[in-house]
C-alpha positions as YAML, in Angstrom:
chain: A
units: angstrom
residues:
- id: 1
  name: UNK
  ca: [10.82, -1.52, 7.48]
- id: 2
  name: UNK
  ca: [8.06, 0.30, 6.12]
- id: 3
  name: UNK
  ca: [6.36, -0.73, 3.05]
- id: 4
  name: UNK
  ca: [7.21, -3.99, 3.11]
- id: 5
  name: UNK
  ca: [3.52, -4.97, 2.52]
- id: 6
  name: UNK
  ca: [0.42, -6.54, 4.66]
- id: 7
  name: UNK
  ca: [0.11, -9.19, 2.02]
- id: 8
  name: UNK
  ca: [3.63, -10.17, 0.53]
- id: 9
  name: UNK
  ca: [4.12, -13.58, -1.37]
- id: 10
  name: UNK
  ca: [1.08, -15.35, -2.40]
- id: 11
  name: UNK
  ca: [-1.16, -11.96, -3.02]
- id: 12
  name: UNK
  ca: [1.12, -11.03, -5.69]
- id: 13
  name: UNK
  ca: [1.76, -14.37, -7.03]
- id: 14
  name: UNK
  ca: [-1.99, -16.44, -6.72]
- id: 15
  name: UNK
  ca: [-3.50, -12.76, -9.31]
- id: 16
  name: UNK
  ca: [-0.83, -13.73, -12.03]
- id: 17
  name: UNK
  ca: [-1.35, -17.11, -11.63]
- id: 18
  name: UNK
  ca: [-4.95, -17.60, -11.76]
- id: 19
  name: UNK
  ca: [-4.57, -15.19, -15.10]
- id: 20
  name: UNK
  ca: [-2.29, -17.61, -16.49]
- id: 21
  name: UNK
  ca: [-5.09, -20.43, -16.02]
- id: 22
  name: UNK
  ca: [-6.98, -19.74, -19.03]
- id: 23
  name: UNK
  ca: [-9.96, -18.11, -17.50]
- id: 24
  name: UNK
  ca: [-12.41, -16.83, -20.62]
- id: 25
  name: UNK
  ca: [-12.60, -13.81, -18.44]
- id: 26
  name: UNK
  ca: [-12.34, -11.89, -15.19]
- id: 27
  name: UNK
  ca: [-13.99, -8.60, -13.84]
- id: 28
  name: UNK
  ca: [-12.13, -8.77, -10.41]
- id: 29
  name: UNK
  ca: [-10.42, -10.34, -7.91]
- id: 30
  name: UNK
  ca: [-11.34, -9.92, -4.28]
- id: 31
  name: UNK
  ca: [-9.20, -10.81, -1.20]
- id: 32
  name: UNK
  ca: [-9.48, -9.90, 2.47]
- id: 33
  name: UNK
  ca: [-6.12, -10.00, 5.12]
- id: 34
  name: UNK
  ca: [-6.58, -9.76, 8.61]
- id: 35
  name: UNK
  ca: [-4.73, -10.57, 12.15]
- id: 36
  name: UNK
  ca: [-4.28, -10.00, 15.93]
- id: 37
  name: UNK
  ca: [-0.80, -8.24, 16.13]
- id: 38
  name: UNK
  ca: [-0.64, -5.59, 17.75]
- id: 39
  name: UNK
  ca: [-0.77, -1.99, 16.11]
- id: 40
  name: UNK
  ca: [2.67, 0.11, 16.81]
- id: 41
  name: UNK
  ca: [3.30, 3.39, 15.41]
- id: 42
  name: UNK
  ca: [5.21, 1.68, 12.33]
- id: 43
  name: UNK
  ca: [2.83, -0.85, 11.58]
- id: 44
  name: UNK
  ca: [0.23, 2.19, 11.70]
- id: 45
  name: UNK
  ca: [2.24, 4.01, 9.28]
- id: 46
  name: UNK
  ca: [2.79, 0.62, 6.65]
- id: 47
  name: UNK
  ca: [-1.23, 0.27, 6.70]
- id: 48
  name: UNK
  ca: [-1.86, 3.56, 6.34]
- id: 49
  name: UNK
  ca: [0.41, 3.93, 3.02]
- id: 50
  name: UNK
  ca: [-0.82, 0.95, 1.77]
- id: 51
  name: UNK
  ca: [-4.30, 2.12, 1.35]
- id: 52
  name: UNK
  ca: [-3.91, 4.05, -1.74]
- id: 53
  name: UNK
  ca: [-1.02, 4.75, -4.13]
- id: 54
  name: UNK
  ca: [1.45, 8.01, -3.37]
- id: 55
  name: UNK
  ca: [4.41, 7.76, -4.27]
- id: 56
  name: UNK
  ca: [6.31, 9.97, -6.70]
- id: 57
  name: UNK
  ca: [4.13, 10.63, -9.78]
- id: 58
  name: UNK
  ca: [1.06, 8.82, -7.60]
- id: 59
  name: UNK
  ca: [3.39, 5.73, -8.08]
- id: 60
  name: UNK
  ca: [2.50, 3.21, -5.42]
- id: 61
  name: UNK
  ca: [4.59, 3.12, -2.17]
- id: 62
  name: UNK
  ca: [7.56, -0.34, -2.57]
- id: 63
  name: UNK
  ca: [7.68, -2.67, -5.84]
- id: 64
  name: UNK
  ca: [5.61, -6.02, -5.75]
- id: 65
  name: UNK
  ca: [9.16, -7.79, -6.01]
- id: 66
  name: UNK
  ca: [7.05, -11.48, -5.66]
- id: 67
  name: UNK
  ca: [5.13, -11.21, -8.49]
- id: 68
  name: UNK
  ca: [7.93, -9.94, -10.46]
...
């Protein structure tokens, strides 16, 4: 399945969340992913359209169903 997302679950939920806590204000938010798996053709392909947005109408690739 391509698409499905590096990060699914908690990176869409912990942004909306934090948000939601009342903070006076916030500039940015910075996370960082990483692992050991290995690197097939697919998962090549899922990183590499995860890196920017380019989908139809420079839409992003997939909907962030968690953090709908």
């Amino acid at each position: 399945v391509l698409s499905a997302g590096a990060l699914p679950g908690l990176s869409g939920l912990l942004p909306r969340w934090l948000a939601r806590q009342g903070l006076d204000s916030a500039a940015t938010l910075t996370a960082y992913c990483g692992g050991l798996e290995t690197c097939s053709p697919t998962v090549a392909h899922d990183l590499m359209l995860s890196l920017s947005s380019g989908g139809a109408d420079g839409a992003a690739y997939g909907e962030p169903l968690a953090a709908v």
